[in-house]
C-alpha positions in Angstrom: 99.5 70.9 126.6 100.6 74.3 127.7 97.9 76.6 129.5 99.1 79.8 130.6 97.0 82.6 133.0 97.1 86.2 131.7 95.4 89.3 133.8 93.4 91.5 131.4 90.4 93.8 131.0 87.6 94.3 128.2 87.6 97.5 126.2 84.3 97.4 125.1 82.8 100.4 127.2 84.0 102.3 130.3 84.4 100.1 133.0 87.0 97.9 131.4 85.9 95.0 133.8 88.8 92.9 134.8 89.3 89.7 133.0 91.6 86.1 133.1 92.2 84.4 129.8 93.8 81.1 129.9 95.4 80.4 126.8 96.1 76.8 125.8 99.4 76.1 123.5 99.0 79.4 121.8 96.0 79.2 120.1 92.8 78.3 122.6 91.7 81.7 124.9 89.1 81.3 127.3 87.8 84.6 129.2 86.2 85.0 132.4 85.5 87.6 135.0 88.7 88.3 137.4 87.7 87.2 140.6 90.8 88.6 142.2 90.4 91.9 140.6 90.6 94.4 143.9 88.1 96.6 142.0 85.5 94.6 139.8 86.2 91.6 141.9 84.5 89.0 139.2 81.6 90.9 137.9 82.0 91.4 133.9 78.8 91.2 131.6 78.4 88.8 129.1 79.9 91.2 126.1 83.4 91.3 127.3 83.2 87.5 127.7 82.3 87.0 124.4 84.5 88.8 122.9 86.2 85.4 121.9 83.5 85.8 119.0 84.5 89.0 117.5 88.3 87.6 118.1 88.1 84.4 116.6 85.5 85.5 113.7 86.2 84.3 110.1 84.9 87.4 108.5 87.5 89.8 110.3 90.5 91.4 108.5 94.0 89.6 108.2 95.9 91.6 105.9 95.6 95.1 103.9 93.0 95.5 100.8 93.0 97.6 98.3 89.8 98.4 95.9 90.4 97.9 92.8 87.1 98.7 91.0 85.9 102.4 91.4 83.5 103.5 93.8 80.8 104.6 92.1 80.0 101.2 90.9 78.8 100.9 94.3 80.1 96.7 95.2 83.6 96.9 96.2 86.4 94.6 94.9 89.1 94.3 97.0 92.7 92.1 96.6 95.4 92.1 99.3 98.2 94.1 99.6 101.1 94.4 101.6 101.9 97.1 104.1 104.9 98.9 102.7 103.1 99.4 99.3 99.9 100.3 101.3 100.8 103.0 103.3 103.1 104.1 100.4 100.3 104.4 98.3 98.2 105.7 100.7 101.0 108.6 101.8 101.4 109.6 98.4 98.1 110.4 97.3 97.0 112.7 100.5 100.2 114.6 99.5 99.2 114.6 95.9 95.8 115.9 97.0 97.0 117.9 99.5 98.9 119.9 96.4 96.1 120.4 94.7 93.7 121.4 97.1 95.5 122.2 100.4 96.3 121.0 104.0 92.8 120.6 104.9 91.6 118.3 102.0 92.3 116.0 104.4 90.2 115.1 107.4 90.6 112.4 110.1 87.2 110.5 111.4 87.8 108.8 114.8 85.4 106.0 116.1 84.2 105.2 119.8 86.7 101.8 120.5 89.9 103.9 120.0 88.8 105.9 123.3 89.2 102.6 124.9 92.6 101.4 123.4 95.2 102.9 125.6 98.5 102.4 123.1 96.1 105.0 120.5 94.3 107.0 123.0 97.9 107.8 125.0 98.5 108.9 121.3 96.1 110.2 120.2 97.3 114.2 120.2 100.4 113.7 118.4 98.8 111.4 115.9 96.1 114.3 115.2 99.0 116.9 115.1 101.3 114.9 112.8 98.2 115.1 110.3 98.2 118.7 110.2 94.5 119.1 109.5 91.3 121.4 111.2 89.1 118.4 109.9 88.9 116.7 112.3 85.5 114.8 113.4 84.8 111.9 115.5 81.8 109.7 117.6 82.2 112.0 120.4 79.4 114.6 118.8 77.0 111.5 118.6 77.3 110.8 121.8 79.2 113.2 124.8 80.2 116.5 123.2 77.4 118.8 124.6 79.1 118.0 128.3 82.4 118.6 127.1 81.0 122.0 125.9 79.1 122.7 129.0 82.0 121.6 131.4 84.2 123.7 129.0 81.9 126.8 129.9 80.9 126.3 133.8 84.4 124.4 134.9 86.9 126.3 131.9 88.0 122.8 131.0 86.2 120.3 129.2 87.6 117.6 131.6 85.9 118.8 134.1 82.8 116.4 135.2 81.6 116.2 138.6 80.2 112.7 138.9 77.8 111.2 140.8 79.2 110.0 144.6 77.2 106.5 144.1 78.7 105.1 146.8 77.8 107.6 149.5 74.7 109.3 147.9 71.3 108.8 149.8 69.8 110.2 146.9 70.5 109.8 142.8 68.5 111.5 140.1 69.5 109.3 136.8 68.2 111.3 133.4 68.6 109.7 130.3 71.0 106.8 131.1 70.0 103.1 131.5 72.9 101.4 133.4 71.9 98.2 133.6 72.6 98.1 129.5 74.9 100.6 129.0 77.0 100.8 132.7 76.9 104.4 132.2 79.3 107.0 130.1 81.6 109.5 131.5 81.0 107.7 135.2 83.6 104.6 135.1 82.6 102.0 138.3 82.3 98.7 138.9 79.0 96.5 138.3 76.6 100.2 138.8 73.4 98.1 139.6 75.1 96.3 142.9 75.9 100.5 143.7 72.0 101.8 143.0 70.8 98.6 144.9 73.7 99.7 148.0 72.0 103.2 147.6 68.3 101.6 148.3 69.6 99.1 151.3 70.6 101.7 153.0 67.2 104.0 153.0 68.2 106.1 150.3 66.2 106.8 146.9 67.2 106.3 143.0 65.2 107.9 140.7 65.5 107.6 136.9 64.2 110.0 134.8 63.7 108.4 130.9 60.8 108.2 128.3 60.5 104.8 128.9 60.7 102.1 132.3 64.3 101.2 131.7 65.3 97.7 133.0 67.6 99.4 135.7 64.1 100.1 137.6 62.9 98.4 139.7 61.7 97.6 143.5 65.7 97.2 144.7 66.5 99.8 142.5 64.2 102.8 141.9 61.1 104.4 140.1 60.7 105.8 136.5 59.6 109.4 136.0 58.2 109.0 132.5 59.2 112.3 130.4 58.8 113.4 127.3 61.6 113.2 124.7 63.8 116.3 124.2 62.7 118.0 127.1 65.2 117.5 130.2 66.5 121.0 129.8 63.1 122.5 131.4 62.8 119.3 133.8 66.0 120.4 135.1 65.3 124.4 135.0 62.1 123.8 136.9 63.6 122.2 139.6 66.7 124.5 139.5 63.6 127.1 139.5 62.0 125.7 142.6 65.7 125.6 144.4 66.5 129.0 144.2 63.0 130.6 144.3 61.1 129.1 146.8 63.0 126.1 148.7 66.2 128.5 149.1 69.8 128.0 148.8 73.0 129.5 150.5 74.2 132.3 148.9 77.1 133.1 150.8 78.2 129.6 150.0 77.7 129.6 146.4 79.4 133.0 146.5 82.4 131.1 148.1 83.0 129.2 144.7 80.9 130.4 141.6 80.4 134.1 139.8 77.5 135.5 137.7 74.7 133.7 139.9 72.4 137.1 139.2 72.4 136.4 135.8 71.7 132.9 136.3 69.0 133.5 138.3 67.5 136.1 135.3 67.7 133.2 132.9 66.0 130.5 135.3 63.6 132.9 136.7 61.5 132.2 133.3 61.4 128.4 133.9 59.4 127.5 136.4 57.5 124.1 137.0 53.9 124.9 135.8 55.6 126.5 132.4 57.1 123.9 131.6 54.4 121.2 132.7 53.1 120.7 129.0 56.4 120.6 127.2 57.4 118.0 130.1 54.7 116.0 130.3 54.7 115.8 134.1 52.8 117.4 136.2 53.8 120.5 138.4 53.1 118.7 141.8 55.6 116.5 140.9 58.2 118.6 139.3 57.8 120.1 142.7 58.3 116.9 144.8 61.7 115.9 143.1 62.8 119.5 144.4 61.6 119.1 147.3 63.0 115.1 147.9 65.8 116.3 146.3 66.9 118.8 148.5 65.5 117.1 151.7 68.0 114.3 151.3 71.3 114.4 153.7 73.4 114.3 150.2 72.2 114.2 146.8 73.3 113.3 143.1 72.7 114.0 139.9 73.5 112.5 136.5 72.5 112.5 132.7 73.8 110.4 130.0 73.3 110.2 126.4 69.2 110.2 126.4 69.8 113.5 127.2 72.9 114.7 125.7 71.9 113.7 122.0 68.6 116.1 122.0 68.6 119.9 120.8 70.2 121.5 124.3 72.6 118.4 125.8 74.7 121.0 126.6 72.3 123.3 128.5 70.6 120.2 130.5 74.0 120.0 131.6 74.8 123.4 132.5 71.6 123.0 134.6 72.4 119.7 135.9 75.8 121.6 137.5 73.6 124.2 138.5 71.2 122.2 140.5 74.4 120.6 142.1 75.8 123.4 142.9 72.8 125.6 144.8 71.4 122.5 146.6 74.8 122.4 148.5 76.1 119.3 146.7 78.5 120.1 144.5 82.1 118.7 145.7 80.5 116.9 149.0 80.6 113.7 149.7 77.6 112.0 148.5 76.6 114.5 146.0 78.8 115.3 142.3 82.9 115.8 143.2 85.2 115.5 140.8 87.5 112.0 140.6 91.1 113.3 140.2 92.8 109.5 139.5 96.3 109.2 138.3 96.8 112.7 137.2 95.2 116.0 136.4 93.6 115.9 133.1 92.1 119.5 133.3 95.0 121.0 133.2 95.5 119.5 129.6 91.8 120.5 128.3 92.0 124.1 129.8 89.3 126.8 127.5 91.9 128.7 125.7 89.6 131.6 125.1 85.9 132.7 126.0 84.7 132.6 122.7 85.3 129.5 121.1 84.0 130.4 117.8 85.4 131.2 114.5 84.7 131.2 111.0 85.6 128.8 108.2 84.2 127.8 104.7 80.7 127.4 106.0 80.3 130.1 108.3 80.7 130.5 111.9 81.2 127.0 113.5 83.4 125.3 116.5 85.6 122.7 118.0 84.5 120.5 120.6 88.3 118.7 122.2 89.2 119.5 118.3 86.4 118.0 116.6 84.0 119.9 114.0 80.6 119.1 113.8 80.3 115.4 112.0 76.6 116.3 111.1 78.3 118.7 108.4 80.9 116.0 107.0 78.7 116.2 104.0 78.8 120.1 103.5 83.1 120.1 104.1 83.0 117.1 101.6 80.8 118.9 99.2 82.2 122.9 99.9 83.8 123.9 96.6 86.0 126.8 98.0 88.1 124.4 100.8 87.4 121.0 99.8 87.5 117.8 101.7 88.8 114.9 99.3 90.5 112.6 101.6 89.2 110.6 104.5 91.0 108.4 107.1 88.7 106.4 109.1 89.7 104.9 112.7 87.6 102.6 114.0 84.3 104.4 113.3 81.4 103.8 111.1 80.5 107.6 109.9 77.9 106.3 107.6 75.9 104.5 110.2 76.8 106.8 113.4 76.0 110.4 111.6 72.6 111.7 110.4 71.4 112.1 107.5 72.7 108.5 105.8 72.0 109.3 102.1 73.4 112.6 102.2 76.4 111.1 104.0 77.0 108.5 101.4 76.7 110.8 98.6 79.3 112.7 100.3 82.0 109.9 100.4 81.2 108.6 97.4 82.5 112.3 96.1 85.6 111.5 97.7 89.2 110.8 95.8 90.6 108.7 98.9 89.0 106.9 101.6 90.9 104.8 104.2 89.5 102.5 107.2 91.1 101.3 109.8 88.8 98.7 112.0 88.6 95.3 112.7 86.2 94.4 110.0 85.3 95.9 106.7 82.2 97.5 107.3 79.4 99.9 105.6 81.6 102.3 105.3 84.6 100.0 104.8 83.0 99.1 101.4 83.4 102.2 100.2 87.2 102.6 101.1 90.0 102.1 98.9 91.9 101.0 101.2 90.9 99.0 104.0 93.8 98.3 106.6 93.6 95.3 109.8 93.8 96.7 113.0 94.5 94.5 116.5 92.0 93.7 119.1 92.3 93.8 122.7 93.9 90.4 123.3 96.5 91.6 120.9 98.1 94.4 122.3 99.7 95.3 125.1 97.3 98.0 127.2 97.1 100.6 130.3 93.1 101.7 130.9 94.6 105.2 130.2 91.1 106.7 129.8 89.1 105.8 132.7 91.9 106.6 135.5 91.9 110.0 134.8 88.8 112.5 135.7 85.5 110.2 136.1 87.0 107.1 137.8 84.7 106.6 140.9 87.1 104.1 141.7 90.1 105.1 140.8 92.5 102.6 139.7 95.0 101.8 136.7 95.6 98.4 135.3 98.2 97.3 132.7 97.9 94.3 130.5 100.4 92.2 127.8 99.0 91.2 125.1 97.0 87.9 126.0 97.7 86.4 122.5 100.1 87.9 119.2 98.2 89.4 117.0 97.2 87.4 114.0 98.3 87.4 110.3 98.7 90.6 109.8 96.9 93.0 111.8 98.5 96.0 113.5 98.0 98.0 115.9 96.1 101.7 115.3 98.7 104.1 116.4 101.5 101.7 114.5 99.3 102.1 111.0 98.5 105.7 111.6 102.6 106.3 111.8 103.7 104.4 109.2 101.5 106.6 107.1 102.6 109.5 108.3 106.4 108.7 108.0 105.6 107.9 103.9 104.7 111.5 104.2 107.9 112.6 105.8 106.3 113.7 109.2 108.2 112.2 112.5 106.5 109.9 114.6 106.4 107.4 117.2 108.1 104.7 114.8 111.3 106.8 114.3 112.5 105.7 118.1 114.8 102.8 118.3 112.3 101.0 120.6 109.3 102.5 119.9 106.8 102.6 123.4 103.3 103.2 122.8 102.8 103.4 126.3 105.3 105.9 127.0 102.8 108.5 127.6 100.6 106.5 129.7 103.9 105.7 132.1 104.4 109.2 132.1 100.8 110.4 133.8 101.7 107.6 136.2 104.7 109.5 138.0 101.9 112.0 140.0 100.7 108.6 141.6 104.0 107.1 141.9 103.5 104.3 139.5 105.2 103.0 136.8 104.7 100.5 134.2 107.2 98.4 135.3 105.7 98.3 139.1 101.9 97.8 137.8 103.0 94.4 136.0 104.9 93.2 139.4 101.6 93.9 141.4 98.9 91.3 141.6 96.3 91.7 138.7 98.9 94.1 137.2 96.4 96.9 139.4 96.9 99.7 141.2 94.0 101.3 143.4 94.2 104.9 143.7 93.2 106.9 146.5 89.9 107.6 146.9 88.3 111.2 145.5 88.6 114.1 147.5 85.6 116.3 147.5 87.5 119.3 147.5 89.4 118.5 144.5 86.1 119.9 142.9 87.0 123.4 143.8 90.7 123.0 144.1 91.4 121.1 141.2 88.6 120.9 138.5 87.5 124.5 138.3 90.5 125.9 135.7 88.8 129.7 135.0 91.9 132.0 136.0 89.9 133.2 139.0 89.2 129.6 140.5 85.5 130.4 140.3 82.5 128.7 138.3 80.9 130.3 136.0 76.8 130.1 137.0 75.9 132.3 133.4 78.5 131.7 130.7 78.1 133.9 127.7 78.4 131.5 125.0 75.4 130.1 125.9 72.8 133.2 125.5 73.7 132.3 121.8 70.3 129.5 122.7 68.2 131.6 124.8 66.0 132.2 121.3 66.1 128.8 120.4 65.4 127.7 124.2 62.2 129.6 124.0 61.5 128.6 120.5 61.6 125.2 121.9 59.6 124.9 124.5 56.7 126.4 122.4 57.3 123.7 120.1 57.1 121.2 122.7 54.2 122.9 124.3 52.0 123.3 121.3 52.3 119.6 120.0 49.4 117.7 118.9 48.8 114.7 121.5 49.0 112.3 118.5 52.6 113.3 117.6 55.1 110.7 117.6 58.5 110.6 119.6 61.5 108.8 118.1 63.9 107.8 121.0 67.3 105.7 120.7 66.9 102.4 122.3 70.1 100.8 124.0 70.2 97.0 124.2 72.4 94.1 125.7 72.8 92.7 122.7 74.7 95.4 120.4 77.1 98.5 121.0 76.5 101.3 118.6 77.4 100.0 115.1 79.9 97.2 116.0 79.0 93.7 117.8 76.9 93.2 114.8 78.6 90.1 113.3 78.0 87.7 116.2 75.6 84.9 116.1 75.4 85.0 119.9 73.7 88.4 119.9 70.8 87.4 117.4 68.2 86.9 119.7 64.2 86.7 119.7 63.4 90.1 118.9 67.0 91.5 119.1 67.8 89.9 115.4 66.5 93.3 114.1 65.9 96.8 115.3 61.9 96.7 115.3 60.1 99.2 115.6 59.0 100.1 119.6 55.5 101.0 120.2 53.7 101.2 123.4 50.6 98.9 122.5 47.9 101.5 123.9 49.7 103.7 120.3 49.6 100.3 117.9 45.4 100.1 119.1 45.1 103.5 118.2 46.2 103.7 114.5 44.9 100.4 113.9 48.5 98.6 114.2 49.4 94.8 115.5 53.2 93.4 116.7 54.7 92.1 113.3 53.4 94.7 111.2 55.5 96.1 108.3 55.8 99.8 109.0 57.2 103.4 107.3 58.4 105.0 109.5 58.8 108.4 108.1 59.3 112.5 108.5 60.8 115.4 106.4 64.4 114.0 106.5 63.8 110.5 105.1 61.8 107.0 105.5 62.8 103.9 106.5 60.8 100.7 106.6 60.7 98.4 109.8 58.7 95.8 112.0 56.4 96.6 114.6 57.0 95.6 118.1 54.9 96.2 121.6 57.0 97.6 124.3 54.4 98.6 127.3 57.3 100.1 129.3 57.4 103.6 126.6 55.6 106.4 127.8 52.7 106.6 125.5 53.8 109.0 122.4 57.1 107.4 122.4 58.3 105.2 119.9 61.7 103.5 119.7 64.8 101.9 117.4 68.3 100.8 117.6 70.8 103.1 116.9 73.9 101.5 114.8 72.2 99.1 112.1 71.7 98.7 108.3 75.0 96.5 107.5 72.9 95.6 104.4 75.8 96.6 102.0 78.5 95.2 104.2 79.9 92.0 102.1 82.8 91.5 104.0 80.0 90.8 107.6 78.2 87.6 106.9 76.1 87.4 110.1 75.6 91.6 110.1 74.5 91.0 106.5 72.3 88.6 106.9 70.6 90.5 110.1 71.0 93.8 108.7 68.4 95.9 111.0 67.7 99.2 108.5 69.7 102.7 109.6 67.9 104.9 111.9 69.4 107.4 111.9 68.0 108.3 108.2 65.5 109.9 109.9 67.6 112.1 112.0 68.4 115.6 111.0 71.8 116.6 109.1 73.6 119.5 107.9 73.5 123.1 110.0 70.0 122.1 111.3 71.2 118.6 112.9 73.5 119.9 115.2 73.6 122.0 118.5 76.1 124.7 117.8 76.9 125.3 121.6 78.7 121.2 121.6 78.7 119.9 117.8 76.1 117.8 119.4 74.4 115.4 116.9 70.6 115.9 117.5 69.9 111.8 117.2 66.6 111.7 119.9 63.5 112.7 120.7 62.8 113.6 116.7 59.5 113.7 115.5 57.8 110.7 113.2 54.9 109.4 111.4 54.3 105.8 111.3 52.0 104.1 108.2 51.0 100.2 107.5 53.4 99.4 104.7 50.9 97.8 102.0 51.7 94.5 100.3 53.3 95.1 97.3 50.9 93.8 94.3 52.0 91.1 92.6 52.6 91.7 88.6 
C-alpha cells in the first residue's frame, strides 16, 4: 500500500484553513487540519474536514447531461453526453440566439464557490469579457455588494475595505456577523474566536451588535446588544452623531485625509440617539455608552457583515461604519480598520471609472456593482420584450434558491430557450437546465488562494496546492468548460495556448511580493507569509479618488436620503406585535450547497424550522412543533415551529438556502428538503437597494398562523 502526504486548504469560505490529505493507492483521502501550517497552525472546522462527503458522494456529476424532454413538463430527463458534442451544441445555440435577439440575450449567473477557486477566480475577467454580454449577475448582490458600492463611493475603489485590526484592537464593535458560524466575510484570519477571546485576555472589549445572542457571545468573548432588524444604519448614525457633536473629533486630522466632512455633518446632524431610539430598539443611554466606550478605548474597531449588508441601506451602514472609523481617529491605526495590502494592489484594478455610476437600459435607470446587475430583476431582463434574455449560463450558483422572489424567478427560467449549469451536483435549478455539465472540486485541481491574499487578509499569506487526487470520470474544471464553449463560438481563450496555465495570472500578482509558483511549492506547506499590514497603506494605498482624499459625503448617495427618512418612520411607527424575519446562519449548511450530506442532518438542523423566541410562541397561542404559515404580501411558505430564547423578542428566524424539494439528482437534499425562504423576500425594482444591487433578504416583515389539519375526505 502506497500513502502519500499532500499540503492543501478548504475552499469552502474565506479563511481557506490549511489542510493534509493522505491519499492511500490512489483512491482513499483522509483530511485533517495542517498542524504545520505557519498561519492556521491546525485549526480547521469540521466542514472542510468533511468535505470527503461532498467528494466521495454518489449523487455528484460524472459526465455531461443533456435534457431531453422540454422544460415545461417540469421533471427533467436527462441522458449523458460527451464534451465535444456538448459544448458544440451548447456554442451553437447562444450564437443562434444571439442572431435573433442580440449580444445580450445572453447572461452569465456566477455562484459564491467560484470566488474561492483560484484557477476560475484568476480568470474570471477574461472569461466575463470573452462572453461579450452586460448581463451579467452573480451571489455577490445576496450577500457583499452594498460594501463594494460604499467602498466604491468613500475609498473610489470597490477594493477598498478597511478591516478590523483584531489582533491589536482593545476594542471591536461586531454588527451583523456571527463568526463562530460563519468565520466572517470580507475579513480573511485564522480561527476568529481564539482572536476575540486574545482581545478579552488582554482587558479589551468585544461587542456584537445582532437581533439575536449569537453563539460567538459569551463571557471569554463579549456581550449582545439586541437590535432590531433593518435598522443598523441609525445605530451607526447615532453614534457617528454623538462622535462629532458632543464627544468631539479632530478636525484638522480628518482634514489631513478626507473632503466634504460639512456635508457629512448636515446629513448626520438629523440622526441623533434619541431619534432613532424607537426604530432601534435601544435605548438612548446606551446608544450613548457605545460612543462613549467606543471612543474611550486606546484603539478601536469596527465591523459589519451580511446581517447588515442584506437590509434596505447595506450600503449606507457602511458608509457610516467608515465614517465612525474615520472621526474617532481610527481609521489606518493600528488597532482600529487599515487596509491589508497582501500580494499585490487590488485597488488599482477596481478603480470608480466615473462619479456617476448610473445609466440606463431596458428597464430604466439601473447599475453595475464589480459588473453585476441587479439579480433581484433576473426575472424582468428574462421577461423584457424589447432586449430579451433567452440564454443562461450558470456557474456554480443556485439563482432559484439564492434570489428573491422564487416563483417569479422560476417562471422566468422556465421562459428561457437555453439554460446551462455548471456545479458539482444537479440541483434546483440544475433541473431545469438543458444542459448540465460536471465541474471539479477542490481536491481535484491544482489551486493558489488567489482571493484572500489580496485586500482583506489580516494575515497575509498565499498558499499553492496540486491537485490532492485527479479528477474523476469526467469532470472538468470551471474555467476549462467555460473555454471550450467559448472556442465553439470562435472567441480566443485560455485553451488556444500550447500549455494552457490557469494559474498564470495568479503567478503574475505574485512578482510585487517576489513569489512565484514555482518557489511557493519548494517552501514548506507550499506557504508564503506576507508582511504584516501597514497602517498607512490605508491612506497611501487604498484611497484611489485622484486627489488621494476620502470622500466623507459622496453624491450618489443623496439618491437615499428620501428613502432613509421614509425608513426610519417606518421603523418607528411599527406596531409592537409586528414580526421580524432574520436569516439565520448555522454550522451545519453554507448557503444552498452542503445540503446532500448525511453528516449535517442533525436534531433540529434536518430542516430550516421556523425560530421564535418562546415569550412570541406564548403570545399567539403557539407551541415548538407546530405547523406554521408563514406569510406577507410577496408569498407564503409553510414551516415548523421552533423556540430559540436567544432572538430578541419580535424576531423570528429561517435558514437561507433550502427547498431542494425538486432536486432528483440530491437524494439526501431531497429527502430533507427545508422549504425556500426566500419566497417571502421582496423581488423585482422593490427588492433591491439601487445604491449596491443589494438583495433586500433580512429584517422583512411576516405574519405567522397555526396551519390547520387538513380535513380528511
Amino acid at each position: 500500500m502506497t500513502t502519500r502526504r499532500v499540503h492543501t486548504f478548504c475552499r469552502i469560505c474565506e479563511p481557506g484553513c490549511g489542510l493534509v490529505a493522505h491519499i492511500r493507492n490512489e483512491q482513499e483521502i483522509t483530511l485533517q487540519p495542517d498542524k504545520d501550517h505557519p498561519i492556521h497552525k491546525g485549526f480547521a472546522c469540521h466542514k472542510g474536514v468533511h468535505f470527503l462527503h461532498v467528494h466521495n458522494d454518489p449523487n455528484r456529476l460524472d459526465r455531461p447531461l443533456k435534457r431531453t424532454n422540454p422544460r415545461h413538463e417540469g421533471v427533467g430527463n436527462f441522458t449523458p453526453i460527451d464534451w465535444d458534442d456538448a459544448v458544440r451544441e451548447i456554442a451553437e445555440k447562444i450564437m443562434d440566439i444571439r442572431r435573433r435577439y442580440g449580444r445580450n440575450a445572453l447572461a452569465v449567473y456566477q455562484g459564491n464557490p467560484s470566488a474561492f477557486n483560484g484557477t476560475y477566480y484568476a480568470n474570471a475577467a477574461s472569461l466575463a469579457r470573452g462572453f461579450d454580454t452586460r448581463m451579467r449577475f452573480s451571489a455577490g448582490t445576496q450577500d457583499t455588494s452594498a460594501k463594494y458600492a460604499a467602498s466604491e463611493a468613500i475609498y473610489g475603489a470597490s477594493m477598498a475595505h478597511p478591516i478590523p485590526d483584531l489582533l491589536h484592537t482593545d476594542y471591536f464593535l461586531c454588527l451583523g456577523s456571527n463568526p463562530l458560524v460563519s468565520r466572517m466575510t470580507l475579513l480573511h484570519i485564522s480561527d476568529p474566536m481564539a482572536k476575540l477571546r486574545a482581545v478579552k485576555k488582554r482587558g479589551g472589549t468585544v461587542l456584537f451588535v445582532n437581533p439575536r445572542r449569537i453563539e460567538s457571545s459569551g463571557p471569554d468573548t463579549g456581550d449582545v446588544l439586541l437590535i432590531k432588524p433593518d435598522s443598523d444604519f441609525y445605530f451607526l448614525a447615532a453614534i457617528l452623531h454623538e462622535i462629532v457633536f458632543r464627544i468631539g473629533y479632530d478636525r484638522p486630522a480628518v482634514e489631513k485625509h478626507a473632503r466634504n466632512i460639512d456635508g457629512l455633518l448636515d446629513f448626520v446632524r438629523g440622526y441623533s440617539v434619541e431619534r432613532v431610539t424607537a426604530a432601534t430598539g435601544i435605548e438612548a443611554d446606551v446608544i450613548r455608552q457605545v460612543a462613549d466606550d467606543f471612543c474611550a478605548a486606546p484603539t478601536a474597531s469596527i465591523y459589519m457583515a451580511t446581517g447588515v449588508n442584506q437590509g434596505r441601506q447595506g450600503a449606507l451602514a457602511y458608509w457610516m461604519l467608515n465614517m465612525i472609523s474615520l472621526f474617532s481617529g481610527n481609521l489606518g491605526r493600528r488597532g482600529g480598520n487599515i487596509y491589508s495590502r497582501g500580494m499585490t494592489d487590488v485597488v488599482h484594478n477596481s478603480k470608480r471609472k466615473r462619479e456617476d455610476p448610473f445609466f440606463r437600459d431596458s428597464l430604466g435607470e439601473v447599475r453595475t456593482v464589480g459588473g453585476d446587475l441587479p439579480a433581484a430583476r433576473l426575472p424582468e431582463y428574462i421577461a423584457n420584450r424589447d432586449d430579451p434574455i433567452r440564454a443562461l449560463i450558470v456557474i456554480s450558483g443556485n439563482p432559484l434558491l439564492s434570489v428573491g422572489g422564487a416563483e417569479g424567478m422560476r417562471r422566468a427560467l422556465e421562459d428561457l430557450e437555453l439554460i446551462v449549469t455548471i456545479d458539482l451536483y444537479r440541483t434546483v435549478t440544475g433541473e431545469m437546465a438543458d444542459y448540465v455539465l460536471p465541474a471539479t472540486d477542490w481536491l481535484e485541481h491544482e489551486d493558489v488562494n488567489f482571493l484572500n491574499t489580496m485586500g482583506v487578509a489580516m494575515e497575509p499569506y498565499v498558499q499553492y496546492t496540486p491537485a490532492v487526487v485527479p479528477p474523476r470520470n469526467d469532470r472538468r474544471d470551471d474555467w476549462w468548460i467555460l473555454s471550450r464553449i467559448q472556442q465553439e463560438m470562435g472567441v480566443k481563450t485560455l485553451l488556444d495556448s500550447p500549455d494552457p496555465n490557469p494559474l498564470a495570472n495568479a503567478d503574475a500578482a505574485m512578482r510585487d511580493a517576489g513569489l512565484s509558483l514555482e518557489r511557493l511549492k519548494e517552501m514548506p506547506c507550499q506557504t508564503a507569509v506576507l508582511p504584516e499590514a501597514d497602517p498607512s497603506h490605508m491612506f497611501t494605498i487604498a484611497v484611489q479618488h485622484d486627489d488621494g482624499l476620502i470622500d466623507c459625503c459622496p453624491e450618489i448617495f443623496r439618491r437615499a436620503y428620501r428613502t432613509v427618512e421614509d425608513i426610519l418612520e417606518e421603523l418607528s411607527n411599527e406596531s409592537p406585535e409586528q414580526l421580524k424575519l432574520i436569516t439565520r446562519r448555522t454550522l451545519y449548511m453554507v448557503n444552498s450547497w452542503l445540503h446532500n450530506l448525511p453528516i449535517l442532518k442533525q436534531g433540529d438542523h434536518q430542516n430550516n424550522p421556523l425560530w421564535m423566541n418562546p415569550d412570541d410562541a406564548d403570545r399567539r397561542g403557539l407551541v415548538a412543533g407546530d405547523d406554521v404559515i408563514v406569510h406577507n404580501r410577496h408569498g407564503s411558505i409553510d414551516a415548523i415551529l421552533a423556540y430559540d430564547a436567544t432572538l430578541k423578542p419580535g424576531v423570528v428566524a429561517m435558514t437561507h438556502g433550502w427547498g431542494q424539494s425538486s432536486a432528483r439528482g440530491l437524494d439526501v437534499a431531497r429527502r430533507y428538503p427545508g422549504v425556500n425562504v426566500n419566497m417571502l423576500s421582496p423581488s423585482g425594482k422593490e427588492g433591491y437597494d439601487i445604491l449596491s444591487n443589494q438583495s433586500h433578504l433580512t429584517g422583512i416583515n411576516v405574519e405567522i398562523t397555526r396551519r390547520e389539519p387538513r380535513s380528511p375526505r
